[in-house]
C-alpha positions as YAML, in Angstrom:
chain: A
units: angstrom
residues:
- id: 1
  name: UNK
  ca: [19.75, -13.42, -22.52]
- id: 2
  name: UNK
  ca: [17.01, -16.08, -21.93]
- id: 3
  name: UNK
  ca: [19.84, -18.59, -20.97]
- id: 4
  name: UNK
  ca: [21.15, -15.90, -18.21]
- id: 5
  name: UNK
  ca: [17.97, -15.67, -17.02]
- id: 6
  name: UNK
  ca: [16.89, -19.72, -16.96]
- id: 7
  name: UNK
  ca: [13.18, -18.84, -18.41]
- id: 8
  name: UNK
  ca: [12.12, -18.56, -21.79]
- id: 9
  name: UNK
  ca: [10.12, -15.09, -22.11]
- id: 10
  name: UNK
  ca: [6.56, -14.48, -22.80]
- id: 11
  name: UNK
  ca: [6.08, -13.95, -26.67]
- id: 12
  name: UNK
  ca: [3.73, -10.39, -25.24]
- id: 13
  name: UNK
  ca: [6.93, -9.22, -23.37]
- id: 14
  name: UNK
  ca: [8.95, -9.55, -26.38]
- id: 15
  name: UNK
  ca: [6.54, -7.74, -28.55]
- id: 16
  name: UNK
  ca: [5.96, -4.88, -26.24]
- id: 17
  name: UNK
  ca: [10.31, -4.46, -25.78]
- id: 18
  name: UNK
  ca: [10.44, -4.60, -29.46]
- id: 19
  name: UNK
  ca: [8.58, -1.01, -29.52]
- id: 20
  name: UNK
  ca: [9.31, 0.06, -25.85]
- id: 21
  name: UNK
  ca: [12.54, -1.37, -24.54]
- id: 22
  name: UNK
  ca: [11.97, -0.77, -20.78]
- id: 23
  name: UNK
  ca: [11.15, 2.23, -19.28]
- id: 24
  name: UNK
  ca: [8.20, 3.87, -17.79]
- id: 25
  name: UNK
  ca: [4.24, 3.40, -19.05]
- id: 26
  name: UNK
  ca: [1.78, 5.82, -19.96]
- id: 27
  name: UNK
  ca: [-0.04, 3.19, -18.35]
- id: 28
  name: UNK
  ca: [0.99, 2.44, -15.09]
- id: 29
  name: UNK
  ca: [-2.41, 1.83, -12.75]
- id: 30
  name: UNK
  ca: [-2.89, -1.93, -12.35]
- id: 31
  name: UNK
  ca: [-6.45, -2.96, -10.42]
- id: 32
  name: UNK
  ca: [-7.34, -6.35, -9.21]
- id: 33
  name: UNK
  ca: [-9.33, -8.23, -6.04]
- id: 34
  name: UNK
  ca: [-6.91, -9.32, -3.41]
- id: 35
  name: UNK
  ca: [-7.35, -13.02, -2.18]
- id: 36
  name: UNK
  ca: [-9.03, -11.23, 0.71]
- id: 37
  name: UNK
  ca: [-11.84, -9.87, -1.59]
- id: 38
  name: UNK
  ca: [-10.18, -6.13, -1.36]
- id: 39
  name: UNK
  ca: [-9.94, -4.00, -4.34]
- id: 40
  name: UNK
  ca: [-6.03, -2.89, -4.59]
- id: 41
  name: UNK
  ca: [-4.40, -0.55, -7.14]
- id: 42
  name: UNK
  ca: [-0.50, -0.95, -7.56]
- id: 43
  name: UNK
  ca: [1.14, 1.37, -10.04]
- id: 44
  name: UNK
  ca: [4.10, 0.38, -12.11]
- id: 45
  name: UNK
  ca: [6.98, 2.82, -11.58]
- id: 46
  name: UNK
  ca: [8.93, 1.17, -14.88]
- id: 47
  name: UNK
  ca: [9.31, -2.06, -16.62]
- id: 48
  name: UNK
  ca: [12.72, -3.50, -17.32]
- id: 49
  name: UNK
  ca: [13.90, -3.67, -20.82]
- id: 50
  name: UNK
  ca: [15.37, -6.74, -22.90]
- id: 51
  name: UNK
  ca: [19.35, -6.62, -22.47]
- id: 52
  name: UNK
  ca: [22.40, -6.45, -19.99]
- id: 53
  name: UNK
  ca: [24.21, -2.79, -20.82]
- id: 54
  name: UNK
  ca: [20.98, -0.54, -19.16]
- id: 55
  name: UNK
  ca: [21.40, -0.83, -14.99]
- id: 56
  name: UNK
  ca: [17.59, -1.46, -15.17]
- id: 57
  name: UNK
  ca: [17.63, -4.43, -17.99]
- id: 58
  name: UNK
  ca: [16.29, -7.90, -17.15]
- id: 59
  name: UNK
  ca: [20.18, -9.08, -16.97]
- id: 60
  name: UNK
  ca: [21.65, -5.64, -16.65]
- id: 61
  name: UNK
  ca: [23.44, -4.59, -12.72]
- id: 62
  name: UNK
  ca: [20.24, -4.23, -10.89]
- id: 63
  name: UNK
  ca: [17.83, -6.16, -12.88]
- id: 64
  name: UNK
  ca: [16.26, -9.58, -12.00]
- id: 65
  name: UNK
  ca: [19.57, -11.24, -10.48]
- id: 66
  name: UNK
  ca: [20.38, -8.87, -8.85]
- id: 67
  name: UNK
  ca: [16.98, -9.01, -6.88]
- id: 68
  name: UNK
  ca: [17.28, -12.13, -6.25]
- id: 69
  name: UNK
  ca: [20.81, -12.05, -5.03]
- id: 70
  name: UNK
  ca: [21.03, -13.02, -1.21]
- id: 71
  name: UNK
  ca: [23.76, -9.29, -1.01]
- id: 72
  name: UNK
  ca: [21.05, -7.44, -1.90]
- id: 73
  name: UNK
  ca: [16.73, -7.66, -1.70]
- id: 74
  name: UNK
  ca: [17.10, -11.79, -1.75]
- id: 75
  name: UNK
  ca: [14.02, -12.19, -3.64]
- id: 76
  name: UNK
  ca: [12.65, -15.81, -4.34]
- id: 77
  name: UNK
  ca: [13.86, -17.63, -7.43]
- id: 78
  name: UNK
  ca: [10.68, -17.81, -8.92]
- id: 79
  name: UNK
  ca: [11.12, -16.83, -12.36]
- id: 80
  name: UNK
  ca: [11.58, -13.16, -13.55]
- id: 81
  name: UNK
  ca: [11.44, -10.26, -11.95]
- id: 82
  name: UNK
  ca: [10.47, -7.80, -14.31]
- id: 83
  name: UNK
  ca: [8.59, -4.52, -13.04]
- id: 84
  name: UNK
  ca: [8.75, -2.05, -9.33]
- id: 85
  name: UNK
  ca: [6.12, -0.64, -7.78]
- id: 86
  name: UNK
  ca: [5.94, 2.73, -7.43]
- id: 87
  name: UNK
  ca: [6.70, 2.55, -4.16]
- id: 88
  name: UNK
  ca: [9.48, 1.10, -3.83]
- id: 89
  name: UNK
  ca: [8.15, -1.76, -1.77]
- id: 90
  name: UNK
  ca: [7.31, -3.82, -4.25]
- id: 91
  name: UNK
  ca: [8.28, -5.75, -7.51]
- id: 92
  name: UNK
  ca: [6.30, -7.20, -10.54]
- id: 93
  name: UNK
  ca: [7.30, -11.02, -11.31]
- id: 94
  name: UNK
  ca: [6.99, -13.12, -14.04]
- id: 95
  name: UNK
  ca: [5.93, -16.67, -11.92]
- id: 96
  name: UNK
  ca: [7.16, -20.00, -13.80]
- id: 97
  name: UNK
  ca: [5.66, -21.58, -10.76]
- id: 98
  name: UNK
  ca: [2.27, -21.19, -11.99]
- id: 99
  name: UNK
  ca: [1.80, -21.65, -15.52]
- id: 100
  name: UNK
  ca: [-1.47, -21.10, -17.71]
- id: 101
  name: UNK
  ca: [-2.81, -23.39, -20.05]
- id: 102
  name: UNK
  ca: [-0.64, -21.39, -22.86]
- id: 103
  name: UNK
  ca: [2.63, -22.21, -20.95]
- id: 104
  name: UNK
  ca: [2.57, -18.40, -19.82]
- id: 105
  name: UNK
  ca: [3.99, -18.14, -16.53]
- id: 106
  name: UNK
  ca: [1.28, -16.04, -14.05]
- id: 107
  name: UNK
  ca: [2.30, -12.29, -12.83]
- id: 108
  name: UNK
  ca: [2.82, -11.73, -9.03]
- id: 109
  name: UNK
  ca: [3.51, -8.86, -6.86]
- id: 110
  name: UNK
  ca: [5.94, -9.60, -3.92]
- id: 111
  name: UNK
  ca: [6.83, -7.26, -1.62]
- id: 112
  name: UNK
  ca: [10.50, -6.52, 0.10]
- id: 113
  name: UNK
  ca: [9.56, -6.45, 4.07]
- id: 114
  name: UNK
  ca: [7.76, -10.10, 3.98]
- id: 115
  name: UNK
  ca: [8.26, -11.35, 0.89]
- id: 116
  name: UNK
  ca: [4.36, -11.93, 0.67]
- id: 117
  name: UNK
  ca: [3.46, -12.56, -2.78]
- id: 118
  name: UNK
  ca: [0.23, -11.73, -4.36]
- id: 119
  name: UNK
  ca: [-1.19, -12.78, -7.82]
- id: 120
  name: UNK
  ca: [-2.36, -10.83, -10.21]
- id: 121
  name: UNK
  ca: [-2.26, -11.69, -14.03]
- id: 122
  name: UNK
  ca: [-3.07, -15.12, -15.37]
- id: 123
  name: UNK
  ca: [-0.10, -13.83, -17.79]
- id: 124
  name: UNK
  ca: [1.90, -10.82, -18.90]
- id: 125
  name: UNK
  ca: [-0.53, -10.30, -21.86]
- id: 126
  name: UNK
  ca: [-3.23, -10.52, -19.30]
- id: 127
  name: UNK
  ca: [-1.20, -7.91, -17.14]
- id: 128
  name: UNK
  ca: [-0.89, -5.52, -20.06]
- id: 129
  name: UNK
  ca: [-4.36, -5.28, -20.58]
- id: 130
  name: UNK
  ca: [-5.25, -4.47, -17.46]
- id: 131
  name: UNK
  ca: [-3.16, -1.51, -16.65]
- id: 132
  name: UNK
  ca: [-4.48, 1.80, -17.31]
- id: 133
  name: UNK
  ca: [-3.46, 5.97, -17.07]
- id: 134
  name: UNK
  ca: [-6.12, 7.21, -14.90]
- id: 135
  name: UNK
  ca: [-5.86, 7.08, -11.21]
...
C-alpha cells in the first residue's frame, strides 16, 4: 500500500490502525495557534484506515488519490491525505514537505475553496496527542 501511495507511513499511524483501522475518534477536537496568533479548534470527522477495499481507506475509491485527483477536489501532491474535517471543508495531511528531525513528515490542514494550508502537528504522534473529546 505504501508503494501506491509513494510515502512510507509514520510508525504512530501504523500503531494506532493496528487497533483502530479508520473510522471515527472518541477524540476528535484538535486546538492549536494559527500563524496569525488565533486560537482555532478543527474537529476530525474520521481518519482513514490502512487498505484499498473500504471507500474511505488511504488507497481505497475516495481516499488520498482520489483527493488529489485533478476530476475531483485536486488537492496538492504533498504527501498523504489522511483525515476530514468535520466540516467538510477541510482535510488532515500527512506533509513529506516538511519533515522533523525523526523523518516524520509534519500534519497540515488544507482547505477545498483556496487550498490554503495550515500547520499543525510537528508529526502524526504529535497530532494524536493533541486531540481531545471535550468541546
Amino acid at each position: 500500500m505504501e508503494e501506491e501511495l509513494g510515502y512510507s507511513l509514520p510508525i504512530d499511524y501504523i500503531a494506532l490502525m493496528r487497533l483502530k483501522n479508520g473510522g471515527s475518534l472518541k477524540r476528535c477536537f484538535f486546538r492549536y495557534t494559527d500563524t496569525d496568533g488565533y486560537e482555532c479548534e478543527l474537529i476530525v470527522r474520521g481518519i482513514y484506515g490502512i487498505g484499498f477495499a473500504n471507500n474511505n481507506a488511504l488507497c481505497g475509491q475516495m481516499g488520498s488519490r482520489f483527493l488529489e485527483d485533478s476530476k475531483n477536489h485536486a488537492l496538492p501532491h504533498i504527501g498523504v491525505y489522511f483525515a476530514e474535517e468535520d466540516s467538510g471543508h477541510g482535510f488532515f495531511a500527512l506533509d513529506y514537505r516538511n519533515i522533523n528531525a525523526d523523518g516524520e513528515p509534519s500534519v497540515i490542514n488544507i482547505y477545498l475553496d483556496n487550498f490554503h494550508e495550515e500547520y499543525i502537528a510537528d508529526s502524526f504522534a504529535d497530532f494524536v496527542r493533541r486531540l481531545t473529546a471535550d468541546e
